[in-house]
C-alpha positions in Angstrom: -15.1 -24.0 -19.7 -13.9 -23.7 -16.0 -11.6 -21.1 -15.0 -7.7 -21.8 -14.6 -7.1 -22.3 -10.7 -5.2 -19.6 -9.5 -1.3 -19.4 -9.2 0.0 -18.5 -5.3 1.5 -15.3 -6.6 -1.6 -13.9 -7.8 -3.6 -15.0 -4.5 -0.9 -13.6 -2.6 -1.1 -10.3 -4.6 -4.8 -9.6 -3.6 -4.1 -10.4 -0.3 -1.2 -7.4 0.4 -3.5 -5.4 -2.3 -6.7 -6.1 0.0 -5.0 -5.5 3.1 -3.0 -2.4 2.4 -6.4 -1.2 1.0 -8.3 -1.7 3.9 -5.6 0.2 5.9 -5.4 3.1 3.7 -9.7 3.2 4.0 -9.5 2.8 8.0 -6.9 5.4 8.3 -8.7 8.0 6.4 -11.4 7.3 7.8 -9.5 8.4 11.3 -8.4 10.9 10.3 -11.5 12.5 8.4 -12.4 13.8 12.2 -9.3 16.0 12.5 -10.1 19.6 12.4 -6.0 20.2 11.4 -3.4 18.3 10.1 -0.1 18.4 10.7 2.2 18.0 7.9 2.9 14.8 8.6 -0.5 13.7 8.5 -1.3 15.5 5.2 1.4 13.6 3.7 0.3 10.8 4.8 -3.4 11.7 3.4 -1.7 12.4 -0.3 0.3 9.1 -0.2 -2.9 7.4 0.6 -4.9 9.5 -2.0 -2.4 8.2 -4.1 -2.2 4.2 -3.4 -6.2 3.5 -3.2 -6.9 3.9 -7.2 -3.5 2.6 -7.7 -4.3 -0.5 -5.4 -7.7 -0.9 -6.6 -6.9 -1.3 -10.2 -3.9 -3.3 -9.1 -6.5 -5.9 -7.1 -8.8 -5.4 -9.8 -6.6 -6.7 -12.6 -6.2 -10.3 -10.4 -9.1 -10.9 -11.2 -8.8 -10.8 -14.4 -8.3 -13.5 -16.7 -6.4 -11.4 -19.4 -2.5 -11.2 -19.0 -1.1 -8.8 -16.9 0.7 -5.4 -18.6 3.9 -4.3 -17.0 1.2 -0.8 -16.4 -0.9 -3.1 -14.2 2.1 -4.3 -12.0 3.7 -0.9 -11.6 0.3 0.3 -10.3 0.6 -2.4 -8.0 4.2 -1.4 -6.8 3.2 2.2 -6.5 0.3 1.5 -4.5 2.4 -0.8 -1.9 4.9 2.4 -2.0 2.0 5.0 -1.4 0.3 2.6 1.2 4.4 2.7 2.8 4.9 6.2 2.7 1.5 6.9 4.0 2.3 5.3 7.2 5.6 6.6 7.3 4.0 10.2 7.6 1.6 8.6 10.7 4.5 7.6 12.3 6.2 10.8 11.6 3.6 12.4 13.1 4.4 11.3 16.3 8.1 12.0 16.0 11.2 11.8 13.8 12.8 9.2 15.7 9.6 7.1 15.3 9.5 8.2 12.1 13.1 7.0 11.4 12.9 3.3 13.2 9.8 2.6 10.7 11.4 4.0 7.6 15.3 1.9 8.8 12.8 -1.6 9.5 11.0 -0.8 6.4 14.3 -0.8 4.5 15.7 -3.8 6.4 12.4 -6.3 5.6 13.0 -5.6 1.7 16.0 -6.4 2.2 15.1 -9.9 4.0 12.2 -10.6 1.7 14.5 -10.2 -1.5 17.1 -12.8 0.0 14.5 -15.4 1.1 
């Protein structure tokens, strides 16, 4: 029995899971060769902590053929956030008015993405 083709929701899914994966991975991976933090940069470290399980399972469960649980999409969402607030604290790190330009566009593309 062939597999159902898949919708463009759940394709698009494992793309943003993928990606924001692979940035969480590259940027701990940078930042593995620090000898110090600053605070910025160990919240970022937490947030990513945080968001690669959360966006693994998330990517994980696309895959599947099962139906989805409301658990398996709000691990998606708080992977996205972690993967967000992760680079929030990089930008941070270079200064709160950088800090504050990502976190204000951050803010404004939800806002455009919900109305289109």
């Amino acid at each position: 029995m062939a597999a159902p083709p898949p919708d463009s929701s759940s394709e698009s899914s494992r793309l943003v899971y993928a990606g924001l994966l692979g940035l969480t991975a590259a940027t701990v991976t940078q930042l593995m060769g620090n000898d110090s933090l600053s605070m910025a940069q160990t919240v970022a470290v937490y947030a990513f902590a945080i968001a690669s399980p959360l966006l693994t399972v998330a990517l994980l469960a696309t895959y599947s053929r099962r139906p989805h649980s409301w658990r398996l999409e709000w691990a998606g969402i708080g992977g996205c956030f972690g993967a967000i607030v992760g680079m929030a604290g990089l930008f941070w790190h270079f200064g709160w008015s950088v800090g504050v330009v990502f976190v204000l566009l951050i803010l404004v593309a939800f806002v455009l993405a919900r109305m289109g």
